[in-house]
C-alpha positions in Angstrom: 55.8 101.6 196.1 56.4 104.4 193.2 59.7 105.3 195.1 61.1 101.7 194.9 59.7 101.2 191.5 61.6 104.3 190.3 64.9 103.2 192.2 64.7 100.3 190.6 64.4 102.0 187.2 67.3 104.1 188.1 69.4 101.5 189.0 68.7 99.1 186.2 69.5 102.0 183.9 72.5 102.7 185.5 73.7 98.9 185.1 72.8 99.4 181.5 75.1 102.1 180.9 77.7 100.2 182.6 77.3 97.3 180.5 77.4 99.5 177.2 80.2 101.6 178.1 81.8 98.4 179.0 81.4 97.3 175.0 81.8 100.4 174.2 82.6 101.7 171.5 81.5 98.4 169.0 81.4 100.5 165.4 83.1 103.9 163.9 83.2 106.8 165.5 82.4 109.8 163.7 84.4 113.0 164.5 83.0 116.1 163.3 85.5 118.7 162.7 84.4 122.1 162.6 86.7 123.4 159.9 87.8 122.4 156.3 90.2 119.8 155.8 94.1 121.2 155.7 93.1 123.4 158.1 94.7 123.4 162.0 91.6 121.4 163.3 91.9 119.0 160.9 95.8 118.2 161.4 95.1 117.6 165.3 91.6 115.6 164.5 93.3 113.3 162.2 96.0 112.5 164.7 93.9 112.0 167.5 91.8 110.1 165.2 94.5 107.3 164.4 95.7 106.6 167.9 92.2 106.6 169.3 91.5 104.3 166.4 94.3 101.9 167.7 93.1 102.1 171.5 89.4 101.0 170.4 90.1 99.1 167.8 87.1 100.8 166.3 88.4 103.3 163.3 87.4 107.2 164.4 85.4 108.8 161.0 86.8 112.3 160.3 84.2 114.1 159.0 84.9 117.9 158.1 82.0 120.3 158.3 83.6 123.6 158.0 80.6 126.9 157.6 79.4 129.6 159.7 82.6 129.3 162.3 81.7 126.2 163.9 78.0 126.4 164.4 77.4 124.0 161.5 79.5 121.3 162.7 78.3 121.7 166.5 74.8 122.4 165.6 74.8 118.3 164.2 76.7 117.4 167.2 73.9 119.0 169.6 71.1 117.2 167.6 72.6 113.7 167.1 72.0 110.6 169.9 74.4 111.3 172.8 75.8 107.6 172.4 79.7 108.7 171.9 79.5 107.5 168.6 79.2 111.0 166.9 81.6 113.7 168.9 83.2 117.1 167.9 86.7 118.9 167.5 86.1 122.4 167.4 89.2 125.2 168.0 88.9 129.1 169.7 85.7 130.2 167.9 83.4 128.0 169.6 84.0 130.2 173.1 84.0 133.1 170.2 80.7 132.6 168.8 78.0 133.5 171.6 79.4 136.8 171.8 79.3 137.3 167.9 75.8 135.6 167.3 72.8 137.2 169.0 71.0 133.5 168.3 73.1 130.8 168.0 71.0 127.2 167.2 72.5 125.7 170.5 73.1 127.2 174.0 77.0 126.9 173.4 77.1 125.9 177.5 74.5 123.9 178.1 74.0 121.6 175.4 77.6 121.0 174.4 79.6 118.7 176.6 83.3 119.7 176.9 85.7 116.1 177.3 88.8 117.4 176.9 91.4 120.2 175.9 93.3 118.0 172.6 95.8 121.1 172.0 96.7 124.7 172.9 98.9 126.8 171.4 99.9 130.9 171.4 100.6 133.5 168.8 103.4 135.4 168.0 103.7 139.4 167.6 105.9 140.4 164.5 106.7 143.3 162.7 108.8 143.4 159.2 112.5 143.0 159.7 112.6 146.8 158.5 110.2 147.8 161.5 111.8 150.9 164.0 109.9 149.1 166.9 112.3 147.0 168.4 110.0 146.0 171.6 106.2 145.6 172.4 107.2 148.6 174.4 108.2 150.4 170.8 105.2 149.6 169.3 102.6 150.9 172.2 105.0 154.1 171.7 104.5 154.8 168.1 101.0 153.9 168.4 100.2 156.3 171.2 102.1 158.8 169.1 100.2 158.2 166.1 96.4 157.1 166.9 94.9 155.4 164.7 97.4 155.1 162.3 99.4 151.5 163.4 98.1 148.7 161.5 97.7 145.3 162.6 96.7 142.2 160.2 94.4 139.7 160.7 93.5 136.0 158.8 89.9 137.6 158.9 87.0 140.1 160.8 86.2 138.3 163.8 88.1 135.2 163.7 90.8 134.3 166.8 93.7 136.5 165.1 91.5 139.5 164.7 90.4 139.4 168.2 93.7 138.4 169.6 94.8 142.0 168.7 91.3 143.7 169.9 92.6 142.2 173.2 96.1 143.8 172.7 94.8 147.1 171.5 92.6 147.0 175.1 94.6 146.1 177.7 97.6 148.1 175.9 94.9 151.1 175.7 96.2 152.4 172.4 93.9 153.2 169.0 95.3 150.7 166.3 93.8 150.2 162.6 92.6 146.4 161.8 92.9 145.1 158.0 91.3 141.8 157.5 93.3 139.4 154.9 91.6 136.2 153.3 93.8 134.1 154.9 97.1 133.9 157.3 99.5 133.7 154.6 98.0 136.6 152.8 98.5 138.5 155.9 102.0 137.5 156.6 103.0 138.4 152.8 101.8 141.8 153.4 103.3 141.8 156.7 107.0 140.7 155.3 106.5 143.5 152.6 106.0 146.1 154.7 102.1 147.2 154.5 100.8 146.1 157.3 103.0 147.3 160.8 102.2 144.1 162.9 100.1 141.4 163.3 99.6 138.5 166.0 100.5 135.1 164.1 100.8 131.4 164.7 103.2 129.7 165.9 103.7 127.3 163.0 103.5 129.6 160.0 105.7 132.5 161.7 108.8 130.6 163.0 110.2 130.0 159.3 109.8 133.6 158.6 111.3 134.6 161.8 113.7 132.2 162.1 115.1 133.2 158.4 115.2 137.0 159.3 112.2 138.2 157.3 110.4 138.9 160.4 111.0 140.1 163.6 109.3 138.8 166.7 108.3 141.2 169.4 106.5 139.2 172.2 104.6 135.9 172.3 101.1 135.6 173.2 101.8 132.7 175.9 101.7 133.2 179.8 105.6 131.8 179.9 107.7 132.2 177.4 107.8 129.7 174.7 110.9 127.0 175.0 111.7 126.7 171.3 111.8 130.9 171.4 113.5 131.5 175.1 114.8 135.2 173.9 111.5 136.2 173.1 109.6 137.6 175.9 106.2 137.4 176.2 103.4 140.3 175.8 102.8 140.3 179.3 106.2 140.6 180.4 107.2 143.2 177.8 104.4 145.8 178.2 101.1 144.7 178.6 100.6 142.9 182.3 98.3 139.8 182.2 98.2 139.6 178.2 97.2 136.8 177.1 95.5 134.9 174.5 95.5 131.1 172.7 94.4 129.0 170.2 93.2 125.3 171.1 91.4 122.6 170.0 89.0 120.9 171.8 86.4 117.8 171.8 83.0 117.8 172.8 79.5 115.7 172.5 76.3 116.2 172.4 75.1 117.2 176.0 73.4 114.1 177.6 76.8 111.5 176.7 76.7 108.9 179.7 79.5 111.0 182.0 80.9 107.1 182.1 81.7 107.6 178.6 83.1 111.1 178.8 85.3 109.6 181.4 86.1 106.8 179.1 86.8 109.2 176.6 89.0 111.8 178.7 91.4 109.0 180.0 92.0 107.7 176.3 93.2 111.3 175.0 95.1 112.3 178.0 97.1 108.8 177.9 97.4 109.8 174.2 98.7 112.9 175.0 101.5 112.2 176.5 102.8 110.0 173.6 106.5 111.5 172.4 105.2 110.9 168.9 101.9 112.5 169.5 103.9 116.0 171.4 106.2 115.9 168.1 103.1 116.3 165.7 101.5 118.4 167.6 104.3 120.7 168.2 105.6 121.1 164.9 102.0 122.8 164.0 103.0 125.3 167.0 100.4 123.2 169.8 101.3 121.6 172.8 99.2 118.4 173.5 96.6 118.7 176.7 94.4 116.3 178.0 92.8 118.0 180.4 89.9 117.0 182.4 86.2 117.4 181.7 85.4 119.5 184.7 88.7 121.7 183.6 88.0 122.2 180.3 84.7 122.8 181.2 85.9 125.7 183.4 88.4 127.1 180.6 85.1 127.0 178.5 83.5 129.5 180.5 86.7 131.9 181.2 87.3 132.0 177.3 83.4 132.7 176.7 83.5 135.6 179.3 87.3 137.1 177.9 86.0 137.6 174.0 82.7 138.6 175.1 84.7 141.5 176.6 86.8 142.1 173.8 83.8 141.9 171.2 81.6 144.1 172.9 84.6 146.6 173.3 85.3 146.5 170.1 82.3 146.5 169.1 82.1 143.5 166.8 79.5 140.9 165.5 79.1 138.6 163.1 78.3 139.5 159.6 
């Protein structure tokens, strides 16, 4: 008698969720985005945001709750009703942050549900136009000749820039010097004046410095080599086998969403994806649109979380 009982239950709840996700949504949705507005998270919430908006008919809410890398913005994500009305956008550092934070207020695995990839995009290496390296090759040279001494800039200690070139620095096996800059353009000026030897930089604010002579590209970060930059090879193919390393963006919700609503979710931004307007927007910031599946993103998750723990505890960094 229990057993049917509990069937029943089970199958009038599942009817339920059927129904709702049928309605669904029928109010705002709120978008948390774990980074300040202006930022690269921002731009690719706020474009999803509008052409989600028109598919519901329901206006998406972008609310920006930048702090502590992420964990603010997921932390309220992880603690609100998993109902799809409150969801999150968060880039690269939310596969960064376990390795970083000995306690992080969420298990960033379990109690985060991945929906979809929204945007990936790769780095570029530079040097100043006045640089003697003239290859990724060059560069691994003069650092092996000089250890320690080769600089590399980064937008800031243990964010996806710095890290990108703790990865290069491993696989390449060479001794290079980090200098932290409050910011990416503060990194590139000192990069174009000569201060800093190299740096690993995005796509969108190093093309107009490249592309009008003031720096020199070297390699990009991708695993093929970017169409827009065809001459450039990549990292891999240059010097350092299997080199790779990108910056996405990515939505999630709080772990127990309805999977009927995740799927609900998935198909709207991967139909959205493929939008000509929405690959122009995207790829003028230096992203290429996604839409991947839950189950794939949810396995990208777990390689990103297991590659920067690698490089973090090589490197030997935490969070400050």
């Amino acid at each position: 008698m229990y057993i049917k009982q509990l069937l029943a239950i089970i199958f009038l709840n599942g009817i339920i969720t059927a129904a709702n996700a049928a309605d669904y949504p029928t109010k705002p949705i709120r978008l948390l985005v774990a980074q300040t507005a202006g930022g690269n998270s921002d731009m690719v919430a706020r474009a999803y945001a509008q052409r989600l908006g028109e598919r519901f008919g329901q206006q998406i809410v972008v609310d920006n709750r930048g702090g502590g890398s992420g964990i603010v913005a997921t932390e309220l994500v992880v603690n609100a009703q998993p109902d799809g009305y409150t969801l999150l956008l968060s880039p690269t550092a939310h596969a960064i942050n376990p390795s970083l934070h000995a306690k992080l207020p969420y298990d960033t695995q379990r109690d985060v549900k991945p929906i979809s990839l929204l945007g990936i995009g790769y780095n570029i290496l530079v040097v100043s136009q006045n640089h003697a390296a003239r290859t990724v090759r060059d560069l691994i040279s003069a650092a092996k000749a000089r250890p320690g001494k080769v600089t590399y800039a980064s937008s800031g200690t243990a964010g996806a820039s710095h890290l990108t070139g703790e990865l290069f620095r491993v696989m390449a096996g060479i001794d290079i010097l980090h200098v932290a800059y409050k910011g990416a353009p503060a990194s590139l000026t000192a990069l174009v004046g000569g201060e800093i030897d190299f740096s690993f930089s995005s796509m969108a604010s190093t093309l107009p410095l490249v592309r009008s002579g003031r720096l020199r590209a070297l390699g990009v970060s991708s695993p093929v080599r970017w169409p827009s930059l065809p001459e450039i090879p990549t990292v891999s193919e240059a010097g350092v086998p299997g080199y790779e390393s990108s910056s996405w963006q990515g939505l999630f919700g709080p772990a127990k969403i309805p999977l009927v609503l995740v799927n609900q979710l998935h198909r709207a931004v991967a139909e959205i994806a493929k939008l000509p307007d929405m690959h122009k927007r995207l790829s003028n910031e230096g992203l290429l649109p996604q839409g991947t599946s839950p189950q794939e993103f949810e396995k990208f998750i777990a390689v990103e979380i297991a590659k920067w723990a690698k490089v973090t505890k090589a490197a030997g960094i935490t969070a400050r």
